[in-house]
N, C-alpha and C positions, 0 to 999 in steps of 0.2 A: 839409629839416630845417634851416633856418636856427638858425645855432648863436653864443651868445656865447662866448668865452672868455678865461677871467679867469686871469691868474698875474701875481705880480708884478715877476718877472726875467724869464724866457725862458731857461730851461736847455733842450737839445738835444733831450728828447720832447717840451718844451711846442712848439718849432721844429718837429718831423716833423709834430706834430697841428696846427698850422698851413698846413703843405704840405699837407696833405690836406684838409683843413677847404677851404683855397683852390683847390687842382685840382677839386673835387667842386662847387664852389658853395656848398658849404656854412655860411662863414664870414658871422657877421653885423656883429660886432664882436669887436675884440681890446684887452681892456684891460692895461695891465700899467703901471711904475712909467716907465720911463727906455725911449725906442725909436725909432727911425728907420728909415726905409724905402729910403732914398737913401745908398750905398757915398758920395758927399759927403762925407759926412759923417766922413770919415775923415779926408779930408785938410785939415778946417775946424778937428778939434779933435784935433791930433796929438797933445798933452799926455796925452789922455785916451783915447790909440789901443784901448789892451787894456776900458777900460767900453763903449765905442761898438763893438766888434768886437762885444763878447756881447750887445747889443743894437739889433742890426741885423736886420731881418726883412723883406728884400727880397723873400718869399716872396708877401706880400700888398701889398693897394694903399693906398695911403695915408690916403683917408677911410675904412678900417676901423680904424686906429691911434686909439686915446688914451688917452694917458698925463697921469700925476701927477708928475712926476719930482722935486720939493722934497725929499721926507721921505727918498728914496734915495742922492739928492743929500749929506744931512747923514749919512745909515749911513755912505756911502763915506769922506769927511773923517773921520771918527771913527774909521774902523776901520784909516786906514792915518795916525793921527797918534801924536805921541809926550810925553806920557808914555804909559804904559801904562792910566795911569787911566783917560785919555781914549777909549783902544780900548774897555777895558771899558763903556765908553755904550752902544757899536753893536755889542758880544757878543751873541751868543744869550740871554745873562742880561740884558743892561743895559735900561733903557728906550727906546733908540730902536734896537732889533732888527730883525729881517728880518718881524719879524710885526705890530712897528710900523709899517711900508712896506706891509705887507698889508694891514690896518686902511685905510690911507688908498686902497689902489687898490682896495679891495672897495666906501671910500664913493663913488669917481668910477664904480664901476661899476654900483651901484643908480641914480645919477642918470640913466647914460647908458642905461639900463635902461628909463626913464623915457619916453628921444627917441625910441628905435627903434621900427619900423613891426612891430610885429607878431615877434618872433620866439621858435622854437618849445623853445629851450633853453638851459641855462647850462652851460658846461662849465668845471667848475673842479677846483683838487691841494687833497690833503688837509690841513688847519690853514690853507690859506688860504681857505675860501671858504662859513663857516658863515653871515654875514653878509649875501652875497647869494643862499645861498641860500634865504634866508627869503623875502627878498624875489620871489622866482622861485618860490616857492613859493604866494606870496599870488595870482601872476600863473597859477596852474595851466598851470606851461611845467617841462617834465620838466630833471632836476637829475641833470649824470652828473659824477661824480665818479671821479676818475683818484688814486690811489694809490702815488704812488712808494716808499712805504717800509712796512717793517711796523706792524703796528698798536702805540700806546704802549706798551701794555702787556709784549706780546715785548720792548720796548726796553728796559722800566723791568729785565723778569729778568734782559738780559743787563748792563748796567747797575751792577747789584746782583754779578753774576757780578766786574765790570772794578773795581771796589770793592775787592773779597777779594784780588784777583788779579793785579792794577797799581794799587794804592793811589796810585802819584805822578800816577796824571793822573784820578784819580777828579771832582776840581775841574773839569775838561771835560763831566763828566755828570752836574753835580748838576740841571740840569734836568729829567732824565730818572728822576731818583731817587727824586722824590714828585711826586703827582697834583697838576696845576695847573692853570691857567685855558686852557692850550693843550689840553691831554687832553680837557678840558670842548668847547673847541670841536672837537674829533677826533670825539667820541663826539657831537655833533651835526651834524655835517656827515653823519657814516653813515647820522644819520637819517630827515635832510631827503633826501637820496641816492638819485632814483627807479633810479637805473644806476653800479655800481660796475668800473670797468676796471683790472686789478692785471697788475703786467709781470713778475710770477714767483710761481712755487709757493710763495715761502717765503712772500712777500705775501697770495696767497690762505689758506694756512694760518693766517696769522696773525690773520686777519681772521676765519675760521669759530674758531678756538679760542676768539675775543673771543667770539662768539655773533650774527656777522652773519649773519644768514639773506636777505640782500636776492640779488639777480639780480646776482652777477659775470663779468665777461669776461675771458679772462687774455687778455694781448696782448702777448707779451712785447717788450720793446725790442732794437734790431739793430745790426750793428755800422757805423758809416762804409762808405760805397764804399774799397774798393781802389782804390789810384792805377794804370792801367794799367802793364801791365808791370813793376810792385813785385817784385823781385826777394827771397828771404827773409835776413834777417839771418844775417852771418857775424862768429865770432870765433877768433882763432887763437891764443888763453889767452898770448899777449902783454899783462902788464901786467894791474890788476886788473879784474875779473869786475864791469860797471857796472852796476847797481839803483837802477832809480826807485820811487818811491813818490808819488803822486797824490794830493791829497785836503787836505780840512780836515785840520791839525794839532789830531786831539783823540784823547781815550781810544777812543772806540767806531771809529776807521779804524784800530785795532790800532797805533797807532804807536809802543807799547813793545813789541811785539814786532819791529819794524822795528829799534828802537833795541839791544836785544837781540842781533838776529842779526848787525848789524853790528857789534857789537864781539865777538862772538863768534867771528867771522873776519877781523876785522884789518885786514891788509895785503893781501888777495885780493881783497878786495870794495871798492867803490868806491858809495857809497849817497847818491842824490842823493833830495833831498824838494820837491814842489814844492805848494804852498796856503797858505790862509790860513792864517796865526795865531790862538791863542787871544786872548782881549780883555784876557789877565792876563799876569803872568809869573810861577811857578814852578817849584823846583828841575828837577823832572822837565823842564822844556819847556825850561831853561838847558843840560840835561846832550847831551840830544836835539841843539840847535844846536853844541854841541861834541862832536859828534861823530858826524854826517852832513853831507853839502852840500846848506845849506837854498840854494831862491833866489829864495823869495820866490811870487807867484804871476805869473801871463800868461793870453797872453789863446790860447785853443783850438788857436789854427793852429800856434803858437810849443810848445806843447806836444807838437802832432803830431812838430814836427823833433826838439826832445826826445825823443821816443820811439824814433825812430829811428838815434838815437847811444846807445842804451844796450841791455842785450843781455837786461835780464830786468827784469818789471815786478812789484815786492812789492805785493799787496793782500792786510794779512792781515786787513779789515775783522772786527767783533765781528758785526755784524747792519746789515742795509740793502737795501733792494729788489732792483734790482738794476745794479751798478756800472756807471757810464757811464764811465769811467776805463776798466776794464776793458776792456768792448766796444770804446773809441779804438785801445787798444793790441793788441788782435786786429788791429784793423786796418789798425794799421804795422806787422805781422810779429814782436810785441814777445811770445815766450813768457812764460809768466806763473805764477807762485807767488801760490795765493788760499786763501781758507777757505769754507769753505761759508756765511758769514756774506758774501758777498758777492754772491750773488744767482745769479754767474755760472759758479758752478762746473759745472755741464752742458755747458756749452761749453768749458771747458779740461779736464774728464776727458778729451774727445776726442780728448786729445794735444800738445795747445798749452801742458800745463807742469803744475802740480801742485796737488790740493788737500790743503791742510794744516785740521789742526781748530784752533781756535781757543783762544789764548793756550798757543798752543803753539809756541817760539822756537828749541828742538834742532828741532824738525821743519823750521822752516824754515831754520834754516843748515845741514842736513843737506841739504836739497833745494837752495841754495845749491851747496853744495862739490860736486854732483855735475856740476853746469855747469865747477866751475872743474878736476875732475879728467878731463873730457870735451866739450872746447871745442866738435864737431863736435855736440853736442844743442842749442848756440842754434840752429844752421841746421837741425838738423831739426824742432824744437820749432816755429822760425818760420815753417817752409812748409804746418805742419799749421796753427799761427795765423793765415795766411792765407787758407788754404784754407776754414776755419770762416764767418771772418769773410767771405768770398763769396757761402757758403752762408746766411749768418744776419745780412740788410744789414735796414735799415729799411723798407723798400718793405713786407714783411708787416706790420709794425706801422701805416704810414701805409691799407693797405687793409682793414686791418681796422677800425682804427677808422672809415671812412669807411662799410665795411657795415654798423659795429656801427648807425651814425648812421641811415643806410636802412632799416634794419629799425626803429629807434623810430616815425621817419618814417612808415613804411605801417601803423602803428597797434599793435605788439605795446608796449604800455606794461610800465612796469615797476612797484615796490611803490606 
């Protein structure tokens, strides 16, 4: 079952289904914006350590790599320039967006589309890949579609929810607040979609509420390998109680309730933030930077030791597939405060830390203060988050997609 697949960054499952894509033989081509194959490459463009880290994919071989990398090229410059205005270009809103970037590696992937000898499918994430798969569609080559997040619609509700309920950072999800040319291509990508792969229940659900009735596979995503002999995090409530928080700075990763329960406890807590920026600036997102430790974003590995020096990880996400933040921080021993909006609460009910419901900020500085009146619950929180994260690594997600690929293979088609 030779397989293209198309994304335009290479976040961490687009990287697993490349691992397996490549152990199985499967891989036919890998298209994406910005990529290198060669660790080199690190030390040619130090400047640019942390984009060349997340865009490294030593996992395959070189002539399956090609990239576009201009249009990503200009997102990056925009998104980390100053004024503000200039961010706003390469915002999610602006016109040279992340689905601008997509637009151009969806055109170099219909060309390349073009060269290849024969192959039997496109594997592409949802909003990025309506484009080609038309064209894979003309070519009567099955079209499976990988689902990171819930379907628009769920997002628009909750959305609408973060509106009433955190009005200061509503400007973060006016995309999401009316139907737009992206939703349009959401609701065609489903349809051209001969196989749909979703990495949690909340995703699956979300998707038969919409009214997809096509053939899904839930496959859920796993956590990093444990470092051998990773010992579980300890604190001896010396000084205050450290909280990380992960993720794009916007309304829907809960980040008024982050901002919320940190001042809510003060001098105890210690609340570091680490992602991107909004493309804008206001008040809400000025108050936020006065009064956590933003620091910016990094590049995955520099996150892991991050994780590691702090004792408790905040995802009070609104709604999202299912958190890869998360799964990391299972897998540094990092107990964890989340919502069921984050995809991953099944895995910390088990004992790795709490779930709180969403836009709900006593709950979690409540679940806070009981870390800092009970030091001795990071160490036990973090060996049960170890423990998990052992039991729930990526190896099931890398073999299942590779059977899901075997079974289209020996002829079971889909819609």
């Amino acid at each position: 079952m030779k397989t293209v697949l198309v994304h335009p960054f290479g976040n961490e499952n687009v990287r697993q289904t490349l691992t397996a894509l490549s152990e199985h033989r499967l891989l036919s081509a890998f298209i994406t914006a910005i990529g290198w194959t060669e660790p080199e490459a690190l030390s040619w463009l130090p400047p640019a350590r942390s984009l060349v880290e997340r865009r490294l994919f030593p996992m395959i071989e070189k002539h399956h790599l090609h990239v576009t990398p201009t249009s990503e090229l200009i997102r990056n410059l925009l998104l980390r320039a100053q004024p503000a205005a200039l961010r706003r270009l390469g915002s999610a809103s602006g016109p040279f967006s992340a689905h601008w970037v997509a637009q151009q590696v969806e055109t170099k992937a219909i060309q390349t589309l073009r060269g290849l000898n024969q192959p039997d499918a496109v594997y592409g994430y949802s909003t990025f890949a309506s484009r080609v798969f038309s064209a894979a569609r003309e070519r009567n080559l099955e079209t499976i579609l990988e689902v990171p997040h819930v379907h628009w619609a769920t997002t628009r509700h909750w959305a609408e929810q973060l509106e009433g309920l955190a009005p200061g950072w509503a400007i973060t999800a006016r995309q999401d607040l009316t139907r737009s040319k992206v939703h349009g291509m959401e609701d065609l990508e489903l349809a051209l979609a001969t196989r749909l792969i979703s990495p949690s229940a909340q995703v699956t659900e979300s998707l038969r509420t919409a009214g997809v009735k096509g053939h899904i596979k839930e496959i859920p995503y796993g956590c990093p390998q444990v470092s051998p002999g990773q010992a579980p995090l300890t604190w001896d409530g010396n000084g205050p109680l450290k909280v990380l928080f992960v993720g794009r700075i916007v309304g829907m990763k809960g980040i008024a309730d982050v901002v919320s329960a940190a001042k809510a406890l003060s001098s105890a807590v210690h609340v570091t933030a680490i992602g991107q920026l909004p493309g804008e600036t206001f008040p809400a997102l000025e108050d936020m930077l006065g009064t956590v430790d933003y620091r910016g974003t990094m590049p995955r590995s520099e996150i892991l030791v991050e994780m590691r020096k702090h004792h408790v990880l905040l995802l009070p996400s609104i709604v999202e597939g299912r958190s890869l933040a998360a799964l990391e921080g299972l897998s540094q021993g990092l107990p964890a405060v989340v919502t069921a909006g984050s995809g991953v609460d099944d895995l910390v009910a088990q004992g790795a830390g709490a779930v709180v419901d969403r836009f709900a900020p006593d709950q979690i500085a409540a679940e806070l203060q009981r870390f800092v009146d009970d030091p001795g619950l990071v160490q036990e929180r973090s060996a049960k988050a170890l423990e998990i994260a052992r039991a729930s690594g990526w190896e099931p997600f890398r073999e299942g997609v590779a059977q899901f690929l075997h079974e289209i293979g020996s002829g079971v088609r889909g819609q």
